[in-house]
N, C-alpha and C positions, 0 to 999 in steps of 0.2 A: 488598590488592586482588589478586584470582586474574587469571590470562592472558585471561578471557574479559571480562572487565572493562574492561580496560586495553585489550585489540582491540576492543571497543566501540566506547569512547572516542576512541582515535585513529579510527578511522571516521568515527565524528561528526565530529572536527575535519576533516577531511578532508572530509565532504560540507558544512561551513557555509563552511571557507575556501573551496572551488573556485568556491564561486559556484551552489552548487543550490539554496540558498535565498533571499531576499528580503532576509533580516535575521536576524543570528545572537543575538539575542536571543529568549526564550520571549515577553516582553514588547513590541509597535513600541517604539522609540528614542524618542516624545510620550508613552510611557507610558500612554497609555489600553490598554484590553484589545479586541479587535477580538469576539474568541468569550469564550460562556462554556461548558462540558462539561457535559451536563445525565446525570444518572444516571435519571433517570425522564420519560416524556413527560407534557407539561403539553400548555394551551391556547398557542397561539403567537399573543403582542402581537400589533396591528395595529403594521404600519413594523416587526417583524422578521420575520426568517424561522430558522426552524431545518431545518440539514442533518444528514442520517443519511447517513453517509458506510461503506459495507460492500465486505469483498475476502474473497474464497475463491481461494486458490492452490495450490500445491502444489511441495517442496522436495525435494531428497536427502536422504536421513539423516544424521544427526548424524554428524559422523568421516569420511565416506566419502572427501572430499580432504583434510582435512589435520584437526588435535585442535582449530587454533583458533578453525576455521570454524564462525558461529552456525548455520547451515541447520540445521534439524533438531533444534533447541533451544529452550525456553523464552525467550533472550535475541534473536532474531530479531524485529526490530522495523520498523511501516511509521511514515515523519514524514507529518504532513500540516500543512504553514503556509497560514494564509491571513492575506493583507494583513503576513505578518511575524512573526505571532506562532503562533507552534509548538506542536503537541499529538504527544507518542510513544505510538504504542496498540503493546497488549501483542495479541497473536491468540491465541487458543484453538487448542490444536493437539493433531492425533488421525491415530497412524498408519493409512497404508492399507495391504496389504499386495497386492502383484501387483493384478485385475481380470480382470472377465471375458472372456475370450480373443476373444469378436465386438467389443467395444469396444476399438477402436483408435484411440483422440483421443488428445491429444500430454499429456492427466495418467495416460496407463494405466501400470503396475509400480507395484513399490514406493516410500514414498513419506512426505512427512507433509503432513496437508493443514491450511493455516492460517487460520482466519476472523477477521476485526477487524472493530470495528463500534464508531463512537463517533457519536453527537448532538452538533451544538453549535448554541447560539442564539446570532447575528449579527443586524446589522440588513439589512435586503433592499435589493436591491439589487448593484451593481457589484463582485465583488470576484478580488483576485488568488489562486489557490491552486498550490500546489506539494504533488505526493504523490513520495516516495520511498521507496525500500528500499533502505538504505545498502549495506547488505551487497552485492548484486547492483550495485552500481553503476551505480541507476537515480533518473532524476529528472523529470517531466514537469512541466510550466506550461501554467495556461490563467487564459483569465479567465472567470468565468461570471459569470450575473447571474440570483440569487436569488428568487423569490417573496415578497412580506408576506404573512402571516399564516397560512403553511400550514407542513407540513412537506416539503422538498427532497429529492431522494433520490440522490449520487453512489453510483454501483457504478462499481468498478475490476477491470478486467478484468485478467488478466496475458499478455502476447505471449511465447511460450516460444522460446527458438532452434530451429533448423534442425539435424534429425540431418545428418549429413554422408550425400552420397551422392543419387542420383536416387529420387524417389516410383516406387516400383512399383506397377503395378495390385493393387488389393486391397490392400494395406499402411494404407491409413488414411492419416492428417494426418504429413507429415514433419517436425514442431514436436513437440518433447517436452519436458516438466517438468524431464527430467536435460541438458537444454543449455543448463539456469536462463534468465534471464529478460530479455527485450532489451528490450522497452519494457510500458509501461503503458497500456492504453484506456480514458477517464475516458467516463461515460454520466451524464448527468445528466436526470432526470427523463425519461426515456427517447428520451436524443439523444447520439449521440454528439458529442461535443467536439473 
């Protein structure tokens, strides 16, 4: 097992002991399966619903504070559990380099930017979800409640920290991507949560 493996891992253990998730099983503890991951869209039963669950964010480079930190890596991962039972998506990720110099939102510099995007078919209705990203040492809970027979749509925003220092006129958004990531804003079917 390499160092970034094993930092993974304790992560993990560490985001399921502390209490960020529901249930530290992939499986609930009744053993039923709450989701299924669906790789292609179908028609959606009557009495389920399926969620398309999408995040575009944006990290520091690989290395930049320390060799063992994911940011900036293929091993950078978001959880997402609902009702308990847990799915780790992998994100597609593509360096940006600087931006154009009028755009001053808090993802402008260098950078890697990451998209994840999983479907799962549930049944509709009431349920508990947890999204995190271990790595950042973030974790939000909400409850939502699903549509039958259509498909759902969570987009996860990411809330960047606070450059140090007062907003100056003309400077743009004082939140940037290199002061990583303080919370998440979960939008579901276009509300936020």
């Amino acid at each position: 097992m390499n160092m970034k493996s094993i930092n993974s891992m304790l992560l993990l253990c560490l985001f399921i002991f502390t209490g960020c998730t529901e249930s530290a099983a992939a499986v609930p503890t009744n053993g039923s399966r709450v989701f299924e991951e669906l790789s292609s869209s179908t028609m959606v039963p009557q009495g389920d619903a399926d969620l398309l669950v999408t995040v575009s964010l944006k990290t520091h480079p690989a290395g930049l504070y320390s060799a063992s930190d994911l940011h900036g890596t293929p091993d950078y991962r978001l959880l997402v559990s609902i009702d308990g039972q847990e799915s780790v998506l992998r994100g597609s990720m593509q360096h940006e380099y600087g931006g154009a110099p009028q755009l001053k939102g808090p993802e402008t510099g260098s950078g890697v930017r990451y998209r994840f995007a999983k479907t799962m078919r549930l049944k509709a209705g009431l349920h508990k979800i947890t999204v995190a990203l271990p790595e950042d040492k973030v974790a939000v809970k909400r409850v939502v409640t699903l549509r039958g027979g259509e498909l759902n749509r969570l987009v996860i925003e990411p809330v960047y920290g606070k450059r140090p220092g007062k907003k100056r006129p003309g400077m743009g958004s004082t939140e940037s991507f290199t002061e990583g990531i303080k919370t998440l804003k979960l939008i579901l079917n276009g509300k936020e949560l």
